[in-house]
C-alpha positions, 0 to 999 in steps of 0.5 A: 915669148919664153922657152917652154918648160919642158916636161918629160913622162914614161909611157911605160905601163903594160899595154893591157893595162887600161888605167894606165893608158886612161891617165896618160890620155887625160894627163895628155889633155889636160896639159899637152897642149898648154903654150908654156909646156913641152910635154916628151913623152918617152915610150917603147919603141914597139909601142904602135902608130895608133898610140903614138899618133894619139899621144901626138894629137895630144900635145906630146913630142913621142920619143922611142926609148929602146929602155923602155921595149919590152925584151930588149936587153936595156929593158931587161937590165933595168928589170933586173935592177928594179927587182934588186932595187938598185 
């Protein structure tokens, strides 16, 4: 059998957002369990075990990415250069 393409999605909405989270759960179920793929799904460290247990009984390889963590000075630079549009 071949490797499995590996595909890599952000979980980084707002928490409070419902949609967001509506569209990665059927994302999620749609093709995370798929034998060809490996869907990695990069989240914010501070995102709960609740979600990541979630995200995992999908199909998903959770990866915290600090980038990602709201307030954490890498997650402020990237602000910073998407409201430059750098």
């Amino acid at each position: 059998m071949a490797e499995p393409i590996r595909l890599g999605l952000f979980a980084a909405f707002d928490p409070s957002w419902g949609g967001g989270e509506s569209f990665l759960a059927n994302l999620l179920t749609a093709i995370g369990r798929r034998p060809e793929l490996e869907v990695v799904l990069f989240h914010p460290r501070d995102a709960g075990e609740t979600r990541v247990a979630r995200w995992r009984a999908l199909g998903a390889v959770p990866r915290a990415l600090d980038q990602l963590t709201r307030h954490h000075p890498a997650w402020w630079a990237r602000k910073l250069g998407e409201r430059l549009d750098l």
